[in-house]
LOVEX-288266 format. One record per residue: residue number from 0; x, y, z of N, C-alpha, C in turn. Coordinates in pm, 1 decimal. Each point is the difference from the previous one (the first is absolute). Layout:
<NUM,<X,Y,Z>,<X,Y,Z>,<X,Y,Z>>
...
//
This chain:
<0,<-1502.0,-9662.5,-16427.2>,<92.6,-74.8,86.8>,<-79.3,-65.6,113.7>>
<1,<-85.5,38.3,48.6>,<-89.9,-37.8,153.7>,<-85.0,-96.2,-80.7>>
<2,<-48.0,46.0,-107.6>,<-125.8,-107.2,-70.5>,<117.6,-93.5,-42.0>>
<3,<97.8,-28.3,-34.2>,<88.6,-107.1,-7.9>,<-9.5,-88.1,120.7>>
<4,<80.3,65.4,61.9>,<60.6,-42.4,147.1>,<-169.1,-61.8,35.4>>
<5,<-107.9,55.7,34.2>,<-127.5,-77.1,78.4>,<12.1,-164.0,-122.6>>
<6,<27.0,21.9,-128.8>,<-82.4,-119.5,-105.1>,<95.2,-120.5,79.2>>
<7,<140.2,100.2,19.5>,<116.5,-116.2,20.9>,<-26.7,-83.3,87.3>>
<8,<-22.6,85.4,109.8>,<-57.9,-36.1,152.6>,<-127.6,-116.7,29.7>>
<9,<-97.4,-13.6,-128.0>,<-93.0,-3.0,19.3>,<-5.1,-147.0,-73.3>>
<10,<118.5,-29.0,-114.3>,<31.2,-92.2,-103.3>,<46.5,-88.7,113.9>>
<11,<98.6,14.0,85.2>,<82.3,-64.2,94.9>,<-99.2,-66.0,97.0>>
<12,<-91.7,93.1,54.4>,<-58.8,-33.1,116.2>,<-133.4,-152.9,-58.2>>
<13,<-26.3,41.0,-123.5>,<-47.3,-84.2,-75.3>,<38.3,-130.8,-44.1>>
<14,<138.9,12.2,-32.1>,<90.3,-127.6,-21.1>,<15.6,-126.1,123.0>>
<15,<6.6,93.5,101.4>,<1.7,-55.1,158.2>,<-114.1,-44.7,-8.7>>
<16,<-89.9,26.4,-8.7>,<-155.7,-76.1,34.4>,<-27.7,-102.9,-100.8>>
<17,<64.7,-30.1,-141.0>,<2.5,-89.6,-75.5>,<99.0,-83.4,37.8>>
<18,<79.8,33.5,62.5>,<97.2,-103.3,7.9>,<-47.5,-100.2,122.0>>
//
């Protein structure tokens, strides 16, 4: 669940910097 939650976190924060 936590190793989820960080990928999720980490997918998002990623998306933001591509966008």
């Amino acid at each position: 669940a936590v190793k989820s939650g960080l990928l999720k976190i980490l997918s998002k924060m990623g998306i933001s910097l591509l966008s």
